[in-house]
FILO-196077 format. One record per atom (N, C-alpha, C): atom name; residue number from 0; residue in one letter; chain; x negated, y negated, z negated. Coordinates in pm, whole numbers, padded with zeros to 5 digits. Atoms other than C-alpha are relative to their C-alpha. Layout:
BEGIN
+------+-----+------+-------+--------+--------+--------+
! atom !  nr ! rest ! kette !      u !      v !      w !
+------+-----+------+-------+--------+--------+--------+
!   CA ! NUM !    a !     A !      X !      Y !      Z !
...
+------+-----+------+-------+--------+--------+--------+
END
This chain:
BEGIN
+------+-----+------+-------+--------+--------+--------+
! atom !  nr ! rest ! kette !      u !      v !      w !
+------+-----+------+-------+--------+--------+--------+
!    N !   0 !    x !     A !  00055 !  00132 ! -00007 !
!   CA !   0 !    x !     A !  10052 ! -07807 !  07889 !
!    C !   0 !    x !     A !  00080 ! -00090 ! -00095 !
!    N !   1 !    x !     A ! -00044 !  00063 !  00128 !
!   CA !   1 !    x !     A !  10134 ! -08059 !  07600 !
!    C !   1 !    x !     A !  00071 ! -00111 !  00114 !
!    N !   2 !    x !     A ! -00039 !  00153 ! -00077 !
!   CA !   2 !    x !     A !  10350 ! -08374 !  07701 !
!    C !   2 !    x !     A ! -00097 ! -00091 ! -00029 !
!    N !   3 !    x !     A !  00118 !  00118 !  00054 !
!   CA !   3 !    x !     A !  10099 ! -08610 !  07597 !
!    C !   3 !    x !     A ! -00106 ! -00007 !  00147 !
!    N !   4 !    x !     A !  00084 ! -00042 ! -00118 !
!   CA !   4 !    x !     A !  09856 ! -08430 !  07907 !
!    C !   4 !    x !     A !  00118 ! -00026 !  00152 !
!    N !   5 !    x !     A ! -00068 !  00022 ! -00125 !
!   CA !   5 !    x !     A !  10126 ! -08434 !  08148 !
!    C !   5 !    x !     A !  00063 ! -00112 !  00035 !
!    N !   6 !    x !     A ! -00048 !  00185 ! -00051 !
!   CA !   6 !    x !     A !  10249 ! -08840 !  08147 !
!    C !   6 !    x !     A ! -00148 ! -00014 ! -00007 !
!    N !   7 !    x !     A !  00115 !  00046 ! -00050 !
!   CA !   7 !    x !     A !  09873 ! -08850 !  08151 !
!    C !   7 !    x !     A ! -00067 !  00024 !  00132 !
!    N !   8 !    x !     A !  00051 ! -00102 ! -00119 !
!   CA !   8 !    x !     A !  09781 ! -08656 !  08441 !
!    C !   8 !    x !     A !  00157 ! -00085 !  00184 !
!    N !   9 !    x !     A ! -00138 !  00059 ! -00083 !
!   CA !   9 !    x !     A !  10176 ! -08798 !  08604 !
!    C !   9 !    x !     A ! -00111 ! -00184 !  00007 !
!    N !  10 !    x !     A !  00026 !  00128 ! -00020 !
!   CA !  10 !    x !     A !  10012 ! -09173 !  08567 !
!    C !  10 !    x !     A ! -00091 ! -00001 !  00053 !
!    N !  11 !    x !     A !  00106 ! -00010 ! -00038 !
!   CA !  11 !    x !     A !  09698 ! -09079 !  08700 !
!    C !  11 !    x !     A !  00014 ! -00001 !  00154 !
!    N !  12 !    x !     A ! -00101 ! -00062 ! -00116 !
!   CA !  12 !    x !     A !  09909 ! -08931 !  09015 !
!    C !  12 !    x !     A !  00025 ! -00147 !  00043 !
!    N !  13 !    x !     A ! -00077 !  00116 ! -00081 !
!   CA !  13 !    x !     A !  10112 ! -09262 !  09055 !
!    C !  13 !    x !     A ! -00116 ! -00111 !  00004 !
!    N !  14 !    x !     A !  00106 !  00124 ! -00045 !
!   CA !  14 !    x !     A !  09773 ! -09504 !  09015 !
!    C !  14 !    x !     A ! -00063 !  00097 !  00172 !
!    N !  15 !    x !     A !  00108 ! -00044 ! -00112 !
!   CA !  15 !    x !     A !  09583 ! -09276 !  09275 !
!    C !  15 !    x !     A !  00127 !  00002 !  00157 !
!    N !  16 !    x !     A ! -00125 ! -00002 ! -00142 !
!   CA !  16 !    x !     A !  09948 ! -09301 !  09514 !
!    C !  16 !    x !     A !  00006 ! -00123 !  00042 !
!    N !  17 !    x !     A ! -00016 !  00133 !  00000 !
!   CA !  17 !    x !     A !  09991 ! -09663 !  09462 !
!    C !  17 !    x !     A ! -00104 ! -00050 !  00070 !
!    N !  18 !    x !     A !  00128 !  00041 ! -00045 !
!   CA !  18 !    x !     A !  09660 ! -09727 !  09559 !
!    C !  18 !    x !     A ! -00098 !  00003 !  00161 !
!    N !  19 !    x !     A !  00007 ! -00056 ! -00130 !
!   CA !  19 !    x !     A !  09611 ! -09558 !  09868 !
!    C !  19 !    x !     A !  00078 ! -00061 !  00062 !
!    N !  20 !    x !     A ! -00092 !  00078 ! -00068 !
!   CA !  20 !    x !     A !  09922 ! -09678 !  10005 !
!    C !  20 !    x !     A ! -00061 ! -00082 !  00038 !
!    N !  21 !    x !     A !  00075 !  00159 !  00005 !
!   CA !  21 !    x !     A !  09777 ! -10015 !  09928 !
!    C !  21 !    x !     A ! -00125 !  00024 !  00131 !
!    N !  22 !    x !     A !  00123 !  00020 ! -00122 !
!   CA !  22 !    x !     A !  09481 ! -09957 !  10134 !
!    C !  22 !    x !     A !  00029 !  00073 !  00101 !
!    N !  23 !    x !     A ! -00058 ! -00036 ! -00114 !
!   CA !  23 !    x !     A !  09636 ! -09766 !  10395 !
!    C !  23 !    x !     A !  00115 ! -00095 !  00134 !
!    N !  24 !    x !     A ! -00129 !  00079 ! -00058 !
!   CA !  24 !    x !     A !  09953 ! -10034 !  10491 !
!    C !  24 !    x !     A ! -00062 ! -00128 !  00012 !
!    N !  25 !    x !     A !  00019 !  00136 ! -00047 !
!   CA !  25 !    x !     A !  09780 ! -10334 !  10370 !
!    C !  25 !    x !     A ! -00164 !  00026 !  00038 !
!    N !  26 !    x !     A !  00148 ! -00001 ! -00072 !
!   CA !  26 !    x !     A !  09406 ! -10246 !  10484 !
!    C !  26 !    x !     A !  00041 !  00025 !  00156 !
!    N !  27 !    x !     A ! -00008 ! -00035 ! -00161 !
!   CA !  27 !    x !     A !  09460 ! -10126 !  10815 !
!    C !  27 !    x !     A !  00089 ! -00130 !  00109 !
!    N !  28 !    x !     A ! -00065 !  00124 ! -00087 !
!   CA !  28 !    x !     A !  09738 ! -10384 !  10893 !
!    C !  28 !    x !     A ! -00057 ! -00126 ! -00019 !
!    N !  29 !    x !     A !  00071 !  00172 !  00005 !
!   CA !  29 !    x !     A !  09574 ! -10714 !  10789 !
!    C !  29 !    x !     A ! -00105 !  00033 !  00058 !
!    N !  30 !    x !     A !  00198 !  00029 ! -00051 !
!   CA !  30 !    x !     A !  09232 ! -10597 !  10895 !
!    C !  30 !    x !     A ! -00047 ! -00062 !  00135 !
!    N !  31 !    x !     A !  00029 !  00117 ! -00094 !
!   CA !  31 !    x !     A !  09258 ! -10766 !  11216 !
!    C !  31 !    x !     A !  00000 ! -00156 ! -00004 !
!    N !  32 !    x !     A !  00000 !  00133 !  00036 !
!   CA !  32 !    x !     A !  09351 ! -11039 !  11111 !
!    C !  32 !    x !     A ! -00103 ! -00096 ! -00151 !
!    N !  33 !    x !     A !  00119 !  00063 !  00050 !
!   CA !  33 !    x !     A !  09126 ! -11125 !  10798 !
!    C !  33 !    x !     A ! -00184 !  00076 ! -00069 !
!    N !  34 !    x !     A !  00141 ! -00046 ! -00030 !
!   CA !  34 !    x !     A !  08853 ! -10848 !  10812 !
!    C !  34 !    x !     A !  00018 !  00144 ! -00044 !
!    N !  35 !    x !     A ! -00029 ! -00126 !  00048 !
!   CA !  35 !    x !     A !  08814 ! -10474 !  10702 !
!    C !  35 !    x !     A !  00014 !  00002 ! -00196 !
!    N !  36 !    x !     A !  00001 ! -00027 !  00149 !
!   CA !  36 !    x !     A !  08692 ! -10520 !  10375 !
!    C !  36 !    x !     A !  00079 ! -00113 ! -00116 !
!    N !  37 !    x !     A ! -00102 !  00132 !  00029 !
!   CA !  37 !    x !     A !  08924 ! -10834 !  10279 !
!    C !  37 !    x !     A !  00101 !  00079 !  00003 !
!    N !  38 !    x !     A ! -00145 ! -00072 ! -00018 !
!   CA !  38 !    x !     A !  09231 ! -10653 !  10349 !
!    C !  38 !    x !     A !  00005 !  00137 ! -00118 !
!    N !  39 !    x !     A ! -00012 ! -00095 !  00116 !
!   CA !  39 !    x !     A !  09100 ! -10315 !  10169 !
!    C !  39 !    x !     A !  00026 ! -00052 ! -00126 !
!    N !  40 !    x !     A !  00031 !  00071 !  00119 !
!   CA !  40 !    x !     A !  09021 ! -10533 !  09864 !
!    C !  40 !    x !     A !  00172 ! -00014 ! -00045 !
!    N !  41 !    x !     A ! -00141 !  00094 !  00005 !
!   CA !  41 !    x !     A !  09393 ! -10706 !  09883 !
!    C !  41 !    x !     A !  00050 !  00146 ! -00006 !
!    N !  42 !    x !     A ! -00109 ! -00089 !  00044 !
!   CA !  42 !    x !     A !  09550 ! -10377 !  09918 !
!    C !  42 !    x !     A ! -00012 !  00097 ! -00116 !
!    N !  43 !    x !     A !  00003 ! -00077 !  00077 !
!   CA !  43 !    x !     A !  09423 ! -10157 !  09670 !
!    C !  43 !    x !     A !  00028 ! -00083 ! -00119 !
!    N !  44 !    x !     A ! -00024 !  00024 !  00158 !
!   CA !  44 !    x !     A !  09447 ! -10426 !  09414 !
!    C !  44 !    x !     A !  00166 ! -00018 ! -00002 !
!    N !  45 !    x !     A ! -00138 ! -00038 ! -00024 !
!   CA !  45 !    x !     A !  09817 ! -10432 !  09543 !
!    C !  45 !    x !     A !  00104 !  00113 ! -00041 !
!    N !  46 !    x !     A ! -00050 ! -00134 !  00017 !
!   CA !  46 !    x !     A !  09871 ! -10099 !  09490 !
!    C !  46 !    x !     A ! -00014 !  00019 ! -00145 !
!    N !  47 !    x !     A ! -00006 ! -00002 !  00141 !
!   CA !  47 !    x !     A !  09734 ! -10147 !  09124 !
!    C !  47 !    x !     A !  00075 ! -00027 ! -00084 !
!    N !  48 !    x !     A ! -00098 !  00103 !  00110 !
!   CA !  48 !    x !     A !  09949 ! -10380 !  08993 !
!    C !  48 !    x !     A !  00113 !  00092 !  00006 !
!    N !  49 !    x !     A ! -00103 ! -00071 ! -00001 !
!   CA !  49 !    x !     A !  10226 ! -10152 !  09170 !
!    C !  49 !    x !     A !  00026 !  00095 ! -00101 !
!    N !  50 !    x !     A !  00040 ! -00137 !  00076 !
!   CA !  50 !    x !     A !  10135 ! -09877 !  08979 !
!    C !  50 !    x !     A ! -00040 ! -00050 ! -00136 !
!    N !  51 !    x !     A ! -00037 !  00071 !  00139 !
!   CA !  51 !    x !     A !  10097 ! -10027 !  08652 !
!    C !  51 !    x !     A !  00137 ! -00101 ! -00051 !
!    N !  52 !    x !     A ! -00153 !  00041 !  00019 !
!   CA !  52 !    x !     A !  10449 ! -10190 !  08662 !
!    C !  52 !    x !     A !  00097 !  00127 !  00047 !
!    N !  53 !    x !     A ! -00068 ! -00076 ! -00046 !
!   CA !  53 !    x !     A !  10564 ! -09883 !  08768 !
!    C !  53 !    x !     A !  00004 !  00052 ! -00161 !
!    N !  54 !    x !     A !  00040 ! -00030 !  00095 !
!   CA !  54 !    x !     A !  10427 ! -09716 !  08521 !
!    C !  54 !    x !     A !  00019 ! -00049 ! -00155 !
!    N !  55 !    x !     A !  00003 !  00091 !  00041 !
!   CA !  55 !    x !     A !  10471 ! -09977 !  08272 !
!    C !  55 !    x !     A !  00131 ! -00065 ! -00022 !
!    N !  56 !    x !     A ! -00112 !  00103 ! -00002 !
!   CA !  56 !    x !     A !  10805 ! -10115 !  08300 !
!    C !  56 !    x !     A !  00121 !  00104 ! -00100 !
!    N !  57 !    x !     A ! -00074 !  00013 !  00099 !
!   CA !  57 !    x !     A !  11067 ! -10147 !  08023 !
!    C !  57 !    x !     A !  00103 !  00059 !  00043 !
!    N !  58 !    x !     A ! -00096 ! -00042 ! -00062 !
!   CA !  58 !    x !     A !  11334 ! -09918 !  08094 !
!    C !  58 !    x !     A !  00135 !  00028 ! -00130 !
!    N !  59 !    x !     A ! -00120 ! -00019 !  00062 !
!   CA !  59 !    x !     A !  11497 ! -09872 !  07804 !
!    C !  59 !    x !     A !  00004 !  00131 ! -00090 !
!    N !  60 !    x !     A !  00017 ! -00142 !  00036 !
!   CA !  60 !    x !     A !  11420 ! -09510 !  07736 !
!    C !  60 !    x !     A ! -00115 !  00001 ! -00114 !
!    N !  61 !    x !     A !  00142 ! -00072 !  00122 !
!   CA !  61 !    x !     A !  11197 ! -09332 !  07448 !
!    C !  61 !    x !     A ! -00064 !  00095 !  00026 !
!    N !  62 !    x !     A !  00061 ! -00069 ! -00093 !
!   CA !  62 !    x !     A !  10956 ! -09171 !  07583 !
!    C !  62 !    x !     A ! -00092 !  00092 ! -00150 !
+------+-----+------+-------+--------+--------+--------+
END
């Protein structure tokens, strides 16, 4: 497998982790309080941003 395929396939991994979380912690826990699909919404886009600053962030290294 080329590196090029495998930080592609690795980022793909950490959006689809990030994301879930998100709608798992913050869907389920807010959803009493401001609805099911309000909360999903809020967490997965939670989990996006996570996962693109994860992903994303300046470390210093050469990749």
């Amino acid at each position: 497998m080329s590196k090029k395929k495998a930080r592609k396939n690795s980022e793909q991994g950490t959006y689809a982790l990030c994301i879930t979380t998100g709608l798992i912690v913050i869907g389920l826990g807010l959803g009493p309080l401001l609805g099911m699909l309000a909360s999903s919404a809020i967490g997965g886009t939670i989990g996006g941003v996570a996962a693109y600053l994860i992903i994303n962030r300046k470390s210093g290294r050469k990749n």
